[in-house]
C-alpha positions in Angstrom: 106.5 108.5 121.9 102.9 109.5 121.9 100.8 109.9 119.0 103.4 107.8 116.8 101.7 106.3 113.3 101.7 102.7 112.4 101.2 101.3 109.9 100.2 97.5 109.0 100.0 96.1 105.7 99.3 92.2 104.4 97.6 90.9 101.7 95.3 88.6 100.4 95.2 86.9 97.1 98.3 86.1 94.3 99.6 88.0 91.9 100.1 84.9 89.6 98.6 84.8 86.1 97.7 80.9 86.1 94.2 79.8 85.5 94.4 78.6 89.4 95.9 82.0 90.8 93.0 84.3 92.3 91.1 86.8 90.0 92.5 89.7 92.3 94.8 90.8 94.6 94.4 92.8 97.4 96.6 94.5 99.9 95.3 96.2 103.0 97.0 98.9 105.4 95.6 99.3 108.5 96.6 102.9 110.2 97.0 103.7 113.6 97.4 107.8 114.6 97.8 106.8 117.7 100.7 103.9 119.0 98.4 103.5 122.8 94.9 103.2 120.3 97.0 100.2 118.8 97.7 99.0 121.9 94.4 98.4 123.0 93.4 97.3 119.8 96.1 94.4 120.2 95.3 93.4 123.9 91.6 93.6 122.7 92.7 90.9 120.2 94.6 89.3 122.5 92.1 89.0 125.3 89.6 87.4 122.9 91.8 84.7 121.6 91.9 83.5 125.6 87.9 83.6 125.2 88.1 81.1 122.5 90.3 78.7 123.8 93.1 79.0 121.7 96.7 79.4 123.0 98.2 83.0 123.3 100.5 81.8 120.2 97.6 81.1 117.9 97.2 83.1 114.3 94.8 85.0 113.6 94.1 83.7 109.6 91.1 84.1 107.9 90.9 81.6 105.5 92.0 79.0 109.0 89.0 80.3 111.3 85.6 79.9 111.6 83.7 82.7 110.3 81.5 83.7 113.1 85.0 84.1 115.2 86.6 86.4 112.0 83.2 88.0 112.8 82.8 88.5 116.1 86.4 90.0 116.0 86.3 92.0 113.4 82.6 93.8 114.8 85.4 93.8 118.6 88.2 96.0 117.1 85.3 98.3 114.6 84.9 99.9 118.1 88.8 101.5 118.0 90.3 104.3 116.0 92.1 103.2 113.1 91.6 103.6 109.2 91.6 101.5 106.5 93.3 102.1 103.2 93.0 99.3 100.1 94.2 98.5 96.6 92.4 96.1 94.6 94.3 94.9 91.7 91.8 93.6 88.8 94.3 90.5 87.6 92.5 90.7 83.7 93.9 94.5 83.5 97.0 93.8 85.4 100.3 94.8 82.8 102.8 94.3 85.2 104.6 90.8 85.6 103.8 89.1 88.5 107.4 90.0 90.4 106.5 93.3 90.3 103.1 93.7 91.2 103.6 93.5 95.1 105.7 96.2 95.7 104.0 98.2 93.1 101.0 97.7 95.1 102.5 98.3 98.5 103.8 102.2 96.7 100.5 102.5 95.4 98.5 102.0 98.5 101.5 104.2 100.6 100.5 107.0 98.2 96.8 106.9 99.3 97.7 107.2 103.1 98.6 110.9 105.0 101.7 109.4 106.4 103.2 111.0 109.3 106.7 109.8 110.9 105.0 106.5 110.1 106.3 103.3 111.0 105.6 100.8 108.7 105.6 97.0 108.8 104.7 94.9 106.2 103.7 91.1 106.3 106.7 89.1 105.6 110.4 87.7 107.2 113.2 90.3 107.1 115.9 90.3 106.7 116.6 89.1 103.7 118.2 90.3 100.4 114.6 90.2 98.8 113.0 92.3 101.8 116.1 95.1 101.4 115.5 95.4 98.0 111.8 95.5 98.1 111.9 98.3 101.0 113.9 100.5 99.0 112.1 100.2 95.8 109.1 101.1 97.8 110.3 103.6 99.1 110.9 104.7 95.5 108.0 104.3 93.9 105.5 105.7 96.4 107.3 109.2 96.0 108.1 109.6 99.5 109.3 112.8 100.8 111.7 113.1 103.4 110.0 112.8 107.3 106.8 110.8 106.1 108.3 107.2 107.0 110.2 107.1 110.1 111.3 102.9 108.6 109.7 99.8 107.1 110.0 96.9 108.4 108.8 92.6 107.0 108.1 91.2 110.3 106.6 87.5 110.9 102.5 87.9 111.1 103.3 85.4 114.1 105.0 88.0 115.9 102.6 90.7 115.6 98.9 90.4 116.4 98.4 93.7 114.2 100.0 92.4 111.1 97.0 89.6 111.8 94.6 92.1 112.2 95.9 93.6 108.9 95.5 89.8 107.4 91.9 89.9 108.9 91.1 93.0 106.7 92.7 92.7 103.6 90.9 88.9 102.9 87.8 90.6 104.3 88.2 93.3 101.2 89.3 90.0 99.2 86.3 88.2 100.2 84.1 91.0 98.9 85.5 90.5 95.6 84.4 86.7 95.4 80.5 87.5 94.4 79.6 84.1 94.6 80.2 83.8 98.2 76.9 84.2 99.9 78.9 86.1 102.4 81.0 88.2 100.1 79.3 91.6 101.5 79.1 90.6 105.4 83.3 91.1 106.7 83.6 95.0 104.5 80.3 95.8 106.0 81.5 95.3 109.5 84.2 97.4 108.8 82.6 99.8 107.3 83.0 102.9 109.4 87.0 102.1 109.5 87.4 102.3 105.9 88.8 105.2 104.4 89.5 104.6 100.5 89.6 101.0 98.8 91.4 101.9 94.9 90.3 99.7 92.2 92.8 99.3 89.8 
């Protein structure tokens, strides 16, 4: 089907309330309009993972690769059409417990996003109990009406290169967060032009 949307969320961060767990939580969608735009995007990815050596079975993680490679890719795949959408949750304000705050988050970012027919896969396994339940409490929560979701999906970031690119921007967003990074600015800057709303809650 031509001009089918997809949709590819992960986070980055916890939603624990430990003094250990991060001061925020992020979670990233990256949208596709077009199902061949993602296609290229993902053999773009693909090609440059050869260009570095690695196997064609190697992760894309940021907080496992050298920054001048999450770099270098992230400024490759700024050149194709998709939009980012973000919700930063602010841990100190956060009222929910800890269960609940992922799917919350993942209704709250679906809400910002003109979904259209959109398939939708989230980081995760399937499969399981957990992911059934969580799909339709999503579906739920983010006030979906009938025709904007064609299905959600957890898949394995392992077995989809876009849920990696979806990793790639979401601890990007994170990193922007951690102001004492030198390089807290640098990722969300290359991305700039593909960014479309970041909510600060």
């Amino acid at each position: 089907m031509r001009n089918k949307q997809l949709v590819f969320i992960d986070d980055s961060g916890d939603a624990g309330t430990k003094p250990s767990s991060s001061s925020h939580l992020v979670m990233a969608a990256v949208v596709f309009n077009d199902d061949l735009v993602a296609e290229e995007t993902a053999l773009a990815m693909r090609k440059f993972r050869r260009q570095l050596g690695w196997t064609d079975d190697h992760e894309y993680k940021f907080n496992k690769t050298k920054k001048d490679y999450i770099k270098q890719v992230l400024r490759l795949i700024a050149q194709y059409d998709f939009w980012v959408y973000a919700v930063v949750i602010h841990k100190k304000r956060l009222k929910l417990a800890p269960k609940g705050v992922y799917n919350e988050t993942i209704s709250e970012l679906l809400k910002m996003i003109p979904l259209k027919k959109a398939a939708i896969k989230i980081d995760g396994h399937a499969g399981t109990n957990y992911t059934k339940r969580a799909i339709s409490l999503i579906r739920k929560n983010a006030h979906v009406t009938a025709g904007k979701i064609a299905d959600i999906k957890f898949v394995d970031s392992k077995e989809n290169i876009l849920i990696q690119l979806a990793d790639l921007v979401a601890s990007s967003i994170f990193r922007s967060t951690q102001t004492s990074k030198t390089d807290h600015k640098e990722y969300v800057a290359i991305l700039k032009k593909r960014i479309v709303d970041i909510q600060q809650i």
